[in-house]
N, C-alpha and C positions, 0 to 999 in steps of 0.2 A: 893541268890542261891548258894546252895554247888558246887565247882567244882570237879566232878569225873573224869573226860574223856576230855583231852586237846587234839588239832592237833598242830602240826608242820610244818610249811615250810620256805623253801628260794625260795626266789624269785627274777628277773630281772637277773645283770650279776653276774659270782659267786668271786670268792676271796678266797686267803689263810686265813683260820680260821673258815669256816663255820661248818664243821665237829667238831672241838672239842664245839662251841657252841650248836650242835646239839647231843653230847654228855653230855653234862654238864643240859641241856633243860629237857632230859629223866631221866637221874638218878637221879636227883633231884625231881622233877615230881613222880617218882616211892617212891623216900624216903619220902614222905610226905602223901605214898596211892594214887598215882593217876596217872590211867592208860595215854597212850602216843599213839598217831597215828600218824604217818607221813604220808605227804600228796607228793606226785610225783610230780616232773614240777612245783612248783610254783603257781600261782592262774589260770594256765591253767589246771592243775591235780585237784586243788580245785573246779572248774567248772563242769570238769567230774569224779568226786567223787573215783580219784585214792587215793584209804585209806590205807597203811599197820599197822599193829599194831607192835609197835618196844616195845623191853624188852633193861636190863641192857644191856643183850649180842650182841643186834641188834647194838650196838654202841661199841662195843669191838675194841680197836684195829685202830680206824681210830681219832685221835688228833691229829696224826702227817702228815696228808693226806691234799693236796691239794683240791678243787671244793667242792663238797655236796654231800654224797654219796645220798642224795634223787632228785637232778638232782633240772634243774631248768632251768625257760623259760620267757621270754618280754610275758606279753597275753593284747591286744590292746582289745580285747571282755571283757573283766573285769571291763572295766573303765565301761561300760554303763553298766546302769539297770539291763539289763537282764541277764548279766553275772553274775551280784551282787545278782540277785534273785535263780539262780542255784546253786552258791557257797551256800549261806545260808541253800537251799533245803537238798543239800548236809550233811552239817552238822550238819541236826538237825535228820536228817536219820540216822546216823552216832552214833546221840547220843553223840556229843561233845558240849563240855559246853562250850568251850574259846581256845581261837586261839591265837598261841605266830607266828611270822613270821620275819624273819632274808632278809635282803636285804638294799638297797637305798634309796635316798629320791622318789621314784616312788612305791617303794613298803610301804613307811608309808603313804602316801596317800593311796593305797588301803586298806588299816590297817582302816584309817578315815575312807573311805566311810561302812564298813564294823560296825567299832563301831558308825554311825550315823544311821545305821538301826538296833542297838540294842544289836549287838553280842558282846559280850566282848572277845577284841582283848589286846595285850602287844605287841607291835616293837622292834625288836631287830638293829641297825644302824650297816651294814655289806656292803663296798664297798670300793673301793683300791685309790676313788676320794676323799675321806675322806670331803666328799661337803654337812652331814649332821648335821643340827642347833641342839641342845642340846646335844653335845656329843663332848671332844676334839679330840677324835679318834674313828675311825669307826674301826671293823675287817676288816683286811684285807690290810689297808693302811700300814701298820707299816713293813709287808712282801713284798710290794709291792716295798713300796720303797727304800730297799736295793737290791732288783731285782734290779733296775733301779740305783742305785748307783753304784752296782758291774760293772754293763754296763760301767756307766761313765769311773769308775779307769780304766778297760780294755782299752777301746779308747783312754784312755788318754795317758797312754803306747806306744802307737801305732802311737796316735799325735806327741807324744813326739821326737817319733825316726825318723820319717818322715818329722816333720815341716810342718802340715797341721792343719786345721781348719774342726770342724767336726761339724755338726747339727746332735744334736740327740734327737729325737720323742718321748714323754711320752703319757701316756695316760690321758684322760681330756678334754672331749669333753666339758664340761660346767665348768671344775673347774679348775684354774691351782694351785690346794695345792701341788701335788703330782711334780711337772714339778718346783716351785717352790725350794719345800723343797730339793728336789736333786739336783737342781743347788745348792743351799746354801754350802749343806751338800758336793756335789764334786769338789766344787771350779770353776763353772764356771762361762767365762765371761761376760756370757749376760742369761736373761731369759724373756721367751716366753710366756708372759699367757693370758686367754681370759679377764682377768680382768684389765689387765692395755694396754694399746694404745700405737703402735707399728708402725713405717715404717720400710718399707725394708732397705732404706737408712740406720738408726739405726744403721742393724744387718751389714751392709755394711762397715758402721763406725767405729764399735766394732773391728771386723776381722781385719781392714788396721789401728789400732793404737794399735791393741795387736801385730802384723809386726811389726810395726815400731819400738815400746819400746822393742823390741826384745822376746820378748815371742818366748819359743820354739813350743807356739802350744796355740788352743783357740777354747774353745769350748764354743755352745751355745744350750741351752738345751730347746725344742719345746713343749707346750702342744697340742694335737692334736685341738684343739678348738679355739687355738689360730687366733688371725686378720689374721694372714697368715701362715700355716702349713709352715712343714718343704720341703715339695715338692713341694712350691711356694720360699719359699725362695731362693732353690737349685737353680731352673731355673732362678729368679732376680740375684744372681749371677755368672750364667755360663755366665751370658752375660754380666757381669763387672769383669771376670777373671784377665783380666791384672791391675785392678786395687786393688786386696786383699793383694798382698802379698802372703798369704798360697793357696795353693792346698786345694780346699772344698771337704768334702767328706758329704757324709750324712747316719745316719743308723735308722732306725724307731724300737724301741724294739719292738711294739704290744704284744700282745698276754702274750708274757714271763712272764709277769706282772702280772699276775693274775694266774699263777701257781705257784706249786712247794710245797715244807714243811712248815706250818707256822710257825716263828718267835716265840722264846719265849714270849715277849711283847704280840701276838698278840693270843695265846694260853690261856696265862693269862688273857688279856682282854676276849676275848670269853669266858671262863670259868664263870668269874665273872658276863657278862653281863647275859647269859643262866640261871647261880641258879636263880639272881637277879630277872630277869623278870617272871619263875616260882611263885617263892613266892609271888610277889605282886600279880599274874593273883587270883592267889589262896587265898591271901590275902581279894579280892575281886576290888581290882581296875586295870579299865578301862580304854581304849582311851589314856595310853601313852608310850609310848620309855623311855627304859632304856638306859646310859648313862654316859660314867665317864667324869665327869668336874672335878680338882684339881685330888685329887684319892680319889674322892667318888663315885660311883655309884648312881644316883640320876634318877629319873622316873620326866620328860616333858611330859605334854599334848600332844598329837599328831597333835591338831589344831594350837597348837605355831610350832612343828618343821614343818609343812609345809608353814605355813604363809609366809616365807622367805628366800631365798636362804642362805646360810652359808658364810659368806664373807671371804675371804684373810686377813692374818693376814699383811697388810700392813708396819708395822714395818720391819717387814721379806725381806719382798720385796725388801726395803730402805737398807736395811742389806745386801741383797746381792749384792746389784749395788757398794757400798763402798768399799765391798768386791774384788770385780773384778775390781778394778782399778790397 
């Protein structure tokens, strides 16, 4: 089947880079003869058939923008049937041929369910947890995680001049790539992730022998998903205060994280992924994610990248404990 008439969305939570993939998605789409419809709110818009039709110029001007200028939303009604029958309803009303879709591993599952009832879909791996299998970066992590670096160096500043110990909160409710790789990257002493096994004592440990070896300051960096967040930490201890050494403070970035300007790297990558998966939808093939492993761009089955969670580069991990001695 010829592809004339493609949609577009993002979906789940947003990230710096969605924009210029949704940039790069349509003008490429257009160069090749083939019209482009964005779809509002993610597979909630896709349900209730919010359709715009975007040109070159619908996308002018916004690569260097944070979020999705086409908005986006969690739809818990999409997982079932009957949402997956509307969506389709949708766009065949619509008169769209293949559906490209920019989000998480939540949203390349709906991608599956969507190419197992027949629609030919293309995933684009877009989220700041960078927690998705055939891909060594997601957009959006790459911006994410100098947000969350620049954090660190500020605090550290601050630790520095004060002689305090600070717990600071990343984002990563199931992954701790992100809460890793900034500890690595801002040198700090201990890290927090939902991946590796942790007591408080530990993080109790770390604090009263960065004291002791004199360290002017010691930070320890939390993914939120972690065995014990950063405001369990805090409270374990305010009530072993006299036994840290430092003054604890704690600051949770949230949110920050997932705005702001994207990243050259993560511009580039958006770019690359957006033509990429145009052409192949257009090429004729179905049911996968595009994807840079080495610096190739390369298209996985969508039933591999959801098969299995994305693991921790555990070397890394091992790297950074060595590190922080």
């Amino acid at each position: 089947m010829a592809i004339r008439r493609i949609g577009v969305l993002t979906s789940g939570s947003d990230g710096p880079g969605f924009n210029p993939c949704l940039c790069a998605v349509v003008r490429m789409a257009i160069s090749l003869g083939v019209e482009v419809v964005g779809v509002r709110r993610g597979f909630t818009g896709l349900m209730n058939g919010e359709f715009i039709s975007l040109s070159a110029r619908s996308v002018g001007g916004i690569v260097h923008k944070g979020g999705t200028f086409l908005g986006t939303s969690p739809s818990v009604e999409f997982a079932g049937r009957r949402g997956q029958m509307e969506a389709l309803r949708n766009l065949n009303e619509a008169e769209i041929d293949g559906l490209i879709v920019i989000g998480g591993d939540g949203t390349m599952r709906g991608a599956q369910q969507l190419h197992e009832l027949g629609f030919p879909v293309v995933g684009i791996p877009g989220t700041i947890d960078n927690d998705v299998p055939g891909t060594d970066f997601s957009i959006g992590f790459d911006t994410a995680l100098n947000t969350a670096l620049d954090a660190i160096d500020r605090i550290k500043d601050t630790a520095t001049s004060l002689q305090r110990a600070f717990l600071v909160e990343v984002m990563g409710r199931k992954s701790g790539n992100l809460a890793l790789m900034a500890g690595l990257a801002g040198g700090a002493e201990m890290v927090c992730i939902p991946e590796q096994d942790f007591e408080l004592d530990d993080v109790a440990r770390t604090i009263t022998d960065a004291y002791v070896k004199g360290k002017a300051h010691c930070i320890i960096v939390v993914a939120e998903g972690a065995r014990f967040n950063a405001t369990a930490i805090a409270d374990y201890l305010q009530q072993r205060r006299e036994e840290a050494g430092f003054t604890v403070r704690m600051t949770i970035l949230g949110h920050v994280q997932r705005g702001g300007s994207p990243s050259a790297f993560d511009r580039l990558l958006a770019t690359r992924l957006g033509a990429f998966a145009v052409e192949r939808l257009v090429a004729g093939e179905r049911g996968v994610m595009v994807g840079l492993v080495g610096n190739e761009i390369v298209a996985t089955p969508l039933a591999e990248v959801i098969a299995h969670p994305k693991a921790i580069d555990v070397g890394m991990f091992h790297l950074a404990e060595t590190l922080a001695k």
